[in-house]
N, C-alpha and C positions, 0 to 999 in steps of 0.2 A: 163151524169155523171156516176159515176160508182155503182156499186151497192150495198145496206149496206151490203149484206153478203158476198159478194166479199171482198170487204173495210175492214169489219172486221176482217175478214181472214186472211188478206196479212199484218195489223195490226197487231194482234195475231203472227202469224209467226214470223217478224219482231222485235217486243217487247221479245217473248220469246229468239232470237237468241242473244240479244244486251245483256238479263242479263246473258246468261249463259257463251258469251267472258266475259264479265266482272268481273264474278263469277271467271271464270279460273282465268283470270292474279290477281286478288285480292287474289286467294288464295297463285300463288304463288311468289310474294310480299312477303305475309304474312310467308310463311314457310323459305325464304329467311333471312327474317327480325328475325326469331325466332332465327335461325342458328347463324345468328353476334350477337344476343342477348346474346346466351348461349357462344360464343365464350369469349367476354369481360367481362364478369360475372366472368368464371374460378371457385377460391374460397372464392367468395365473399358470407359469408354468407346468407344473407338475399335474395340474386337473386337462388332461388329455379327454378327449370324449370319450376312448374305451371304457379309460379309466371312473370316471364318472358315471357310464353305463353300469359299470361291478356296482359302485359305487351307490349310485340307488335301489339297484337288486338289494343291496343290506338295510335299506332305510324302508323300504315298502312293505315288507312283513308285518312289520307292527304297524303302520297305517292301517292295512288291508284287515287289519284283525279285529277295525272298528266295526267295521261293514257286515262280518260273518253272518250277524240276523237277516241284514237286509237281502243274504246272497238264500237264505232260507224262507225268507218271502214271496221274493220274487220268483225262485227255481220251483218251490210248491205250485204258486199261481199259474205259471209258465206249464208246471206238468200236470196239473189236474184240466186244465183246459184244452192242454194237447189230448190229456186220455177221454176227453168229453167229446170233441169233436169228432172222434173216430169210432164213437158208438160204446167205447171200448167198458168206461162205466156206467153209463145206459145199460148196457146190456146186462154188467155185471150186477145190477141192482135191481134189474128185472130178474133174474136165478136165484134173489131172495140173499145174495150180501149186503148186508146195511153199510152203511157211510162208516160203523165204525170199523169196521174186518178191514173193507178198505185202506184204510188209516194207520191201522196198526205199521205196516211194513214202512212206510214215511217217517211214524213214527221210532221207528226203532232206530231208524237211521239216522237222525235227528240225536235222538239222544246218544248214538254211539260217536256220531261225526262229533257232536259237543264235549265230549269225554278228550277224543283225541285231540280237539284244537286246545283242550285247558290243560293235557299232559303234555303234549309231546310239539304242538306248534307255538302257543307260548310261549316256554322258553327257546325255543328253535327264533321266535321272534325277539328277545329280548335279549339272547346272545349277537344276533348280528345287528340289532340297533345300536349295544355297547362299542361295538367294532367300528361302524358308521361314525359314531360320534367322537371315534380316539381320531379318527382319519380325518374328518374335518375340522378333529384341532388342529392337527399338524398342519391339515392342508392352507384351510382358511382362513384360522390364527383368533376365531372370534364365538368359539364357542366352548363350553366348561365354568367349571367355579370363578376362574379370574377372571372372567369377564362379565359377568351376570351386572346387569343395569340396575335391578331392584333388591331391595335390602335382605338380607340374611337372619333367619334367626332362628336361634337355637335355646331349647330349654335343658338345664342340666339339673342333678339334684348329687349332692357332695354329704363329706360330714359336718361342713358347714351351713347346710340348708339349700334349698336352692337358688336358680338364678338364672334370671333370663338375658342371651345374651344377643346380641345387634351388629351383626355389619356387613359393610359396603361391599367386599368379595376376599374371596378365600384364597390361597392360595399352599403350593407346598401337600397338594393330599388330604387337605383340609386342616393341616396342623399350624397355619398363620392365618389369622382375621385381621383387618385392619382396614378403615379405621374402625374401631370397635366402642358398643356402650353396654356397661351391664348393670343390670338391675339386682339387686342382691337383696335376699329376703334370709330369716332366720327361720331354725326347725318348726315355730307355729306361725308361716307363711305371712309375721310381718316385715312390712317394709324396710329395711334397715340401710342401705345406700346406694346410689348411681356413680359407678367408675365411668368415664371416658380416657380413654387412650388410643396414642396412634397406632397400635400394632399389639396384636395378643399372640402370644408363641404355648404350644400347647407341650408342654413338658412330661415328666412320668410323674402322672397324678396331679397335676394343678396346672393352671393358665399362668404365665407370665405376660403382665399388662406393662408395656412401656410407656414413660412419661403421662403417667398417666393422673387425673383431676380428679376429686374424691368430693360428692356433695351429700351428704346427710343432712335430715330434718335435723333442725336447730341450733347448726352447726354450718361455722364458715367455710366454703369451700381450701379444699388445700390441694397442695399439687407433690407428687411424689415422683423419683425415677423412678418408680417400682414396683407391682403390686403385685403379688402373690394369690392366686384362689384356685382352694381345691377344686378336684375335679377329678371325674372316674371315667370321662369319656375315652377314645380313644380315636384317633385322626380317621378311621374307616368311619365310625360313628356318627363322626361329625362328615365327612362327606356325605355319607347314608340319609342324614335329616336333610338333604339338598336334592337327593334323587324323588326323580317323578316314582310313585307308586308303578305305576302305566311302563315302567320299563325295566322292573323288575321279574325277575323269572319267579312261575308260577309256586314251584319248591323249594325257593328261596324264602317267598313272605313268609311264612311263619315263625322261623327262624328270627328275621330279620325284624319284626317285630317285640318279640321277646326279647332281643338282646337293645333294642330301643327303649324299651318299659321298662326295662333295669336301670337302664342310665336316664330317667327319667326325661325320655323323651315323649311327643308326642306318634303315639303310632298308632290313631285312628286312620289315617287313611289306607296304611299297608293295608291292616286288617280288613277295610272296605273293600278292596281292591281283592284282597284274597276269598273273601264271601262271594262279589260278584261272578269269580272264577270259578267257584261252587255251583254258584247258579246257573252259571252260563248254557249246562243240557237243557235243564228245564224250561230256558227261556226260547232255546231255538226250535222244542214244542210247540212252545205258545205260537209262534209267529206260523208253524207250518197247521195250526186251529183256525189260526186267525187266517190264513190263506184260502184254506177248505170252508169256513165258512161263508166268505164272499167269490169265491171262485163256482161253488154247487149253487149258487141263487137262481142263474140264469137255465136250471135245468126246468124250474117251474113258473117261474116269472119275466124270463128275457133280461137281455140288457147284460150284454157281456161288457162292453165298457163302463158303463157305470158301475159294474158290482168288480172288476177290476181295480177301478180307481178308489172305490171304496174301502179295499183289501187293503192297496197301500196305504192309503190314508189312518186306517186302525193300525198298522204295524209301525207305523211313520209315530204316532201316539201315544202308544206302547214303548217305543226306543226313546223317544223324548222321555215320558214318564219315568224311564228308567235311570236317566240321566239325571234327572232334577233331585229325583227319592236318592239315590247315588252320592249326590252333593250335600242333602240335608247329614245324610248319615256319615259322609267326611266331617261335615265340622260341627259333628257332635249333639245334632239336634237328633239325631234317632239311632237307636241302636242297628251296629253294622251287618247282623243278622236279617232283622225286621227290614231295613232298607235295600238289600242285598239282593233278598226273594221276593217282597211284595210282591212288585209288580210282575215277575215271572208266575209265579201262584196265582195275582189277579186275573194274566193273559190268557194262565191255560183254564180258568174256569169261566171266564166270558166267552172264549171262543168254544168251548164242549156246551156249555148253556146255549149258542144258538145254533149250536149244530143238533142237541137235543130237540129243539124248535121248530127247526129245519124236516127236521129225519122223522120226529111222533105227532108235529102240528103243537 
């Protein structure tokens, strides 16, 4: 086995490299983010540039939280070719350490750094995104439910069956829709009729649909002041089917899921979202494999930049791949499990497959 002060070392090394990538691109995120900030502000009173500085410090967290693989890509490449140059695993591999002893301590890191960004920095980023974005309602005036440009919609299921429902923006907490269309189906999901009204008001247990148009199969449209439909929702509910998955805190989803699949909502993509979070150690393995194996190339074959640019290239792959399998399994073409891990599972046994390669021929 290897040795602790060895281990420690390469540890050390290793952990220092991963924060100070991480440092970089956070910062500049952050000075990015400041710049659109002060951009859209212009001469809005109250948006001062201090203020605006605070101001992105709460927005950039979850940004930055895209990036974490690539700050454990780059920080492994960065520190496996600093400890090459200076003999330091040369040498260590001439005393009869293989590639994987080495590894170990990166790896450990890796999976503990991944634990604390999905407990404790998550929601650390998704409490001050919520903060960010009450600020730039007040400040801005053009962001939240009552202004969203694109349509609304919400599934519900009552003891009238269910009912899909349609509108323009929310307002009140999410307990007024308006203008609103619903689709209304009976308990064996047939069709039964489309309401439109200008305004839906969310009461105890049922929607109130004002002036509202009434069109059924084979039946002449008719127009009422009125229309009544149950409903089990409740105005957090329906806010909640409006919230990004992505900015919810991490021991929140499960919860918030569950109480969505009651009120027969859609909560695939919570749950996607909560799997990815699961995965998220394993994946930042993958990427610190995938580093090691194109960072060690140049020990017997040359060509530090090319087997550099290679590294990124597979991790660059990898984080795509992750994204796309991510999306199939939102909208329900693959289960949020399977879509969740794949490609963290695929990462880390491609990249130990060619480090086995590498290291026995």
């Amino acid at each position: 086995m290897i040795g602790r002060r060895l281990g420690v070392y390469i540890g050390d090394r290793f952990l220092r490299t991963i924060l100070s990538v991480f440092g970089g691109i956070f910062s500049l995120i952050y000075l990015l983010d400041f710049v659109e900030l002060l951009r859209r502000a212009g001469d809005t009173p109250q948006a001062t540039a201090p203020f605006m500085a605070f101001l992105s410090l709460l927005r950039v967290p979850s940004v930055a939280e895209q990036i974490l693989p690539f700050a454990f890509l780059f920080g492994a490449i960065w520190a496996f070719i600093a400890l090459t140059r200076k003999l330091e695993l040369i040498v260590a591999r001439a005393s009869g350490v293989s590639v994987w002893q080495f590894l170990m301590p990166p790896l450990l890191i890796a999976l503990i750094l991944g634990i604390v960004s999905v407990t404790l920095y998550n929601p650390l980023a998704a409490t001050l995104k919520q903060r960010a974005d009450r600020i730039e309602t007040r400040i801005f005036g053009n962001t939240g439910l009552a202004d969203h440009d694109t349509a609304l919609w919400v599934r519900q299921k009552s003891v009238d069956g269910q009912a899909i429902i349609r509108a323009e923006r929310a307002s009140d907490g999410g307990s007024v829709l308006a203008p609103v269309s619903v689709f209304v189906y009976d308990d064996h999901n047939s069709f039964q009729e489309r309401v439109d009204a200008d305004r839906a008001t969310l009461q105890s247990g049922f929607w109130t649909l004002d002036k509202a148009r009434i069109l059924a199969p084979g039946e002449e449209p008719r127009a009422v002041d009125a229309y009544d439909l149950a409903s089990d929702l409740t105005p957090e509910q329906v806010t909640q089917s409006f919230v990004a998955p992505d900015t919810v805190s991490f021991w929140d989803l499960p919860e918030l899921a569950r109480r969505m699949e009651i009120a027969g909502l859609d909560a695939t993509g919570y749950l996607m979202r909560y799997q990815v979070l699961l995965a998220t150690p394993l994946l930042f393995a993958a990427m610190v494999l995938i580093a090691a194996s194109f960072s060690l190339r140049f020990f017997r074959m040359g060509g530090v930049a090319r087997s550099v640019a290679s590294g990124v290239g597979a991790g660059f792959v990898l984080y795509v791949a992750t994204k796309l399998v991510g999306d199939l399994g939102t909208a329900g073409f693959m289960s949020p499990i399977a879509a969740a891990w794949s490609p963290a599972i695929v990462g880390v046994m491609l990249g130990s497959l060619y480090l086995l390669h590498l290291e026995d021929g």
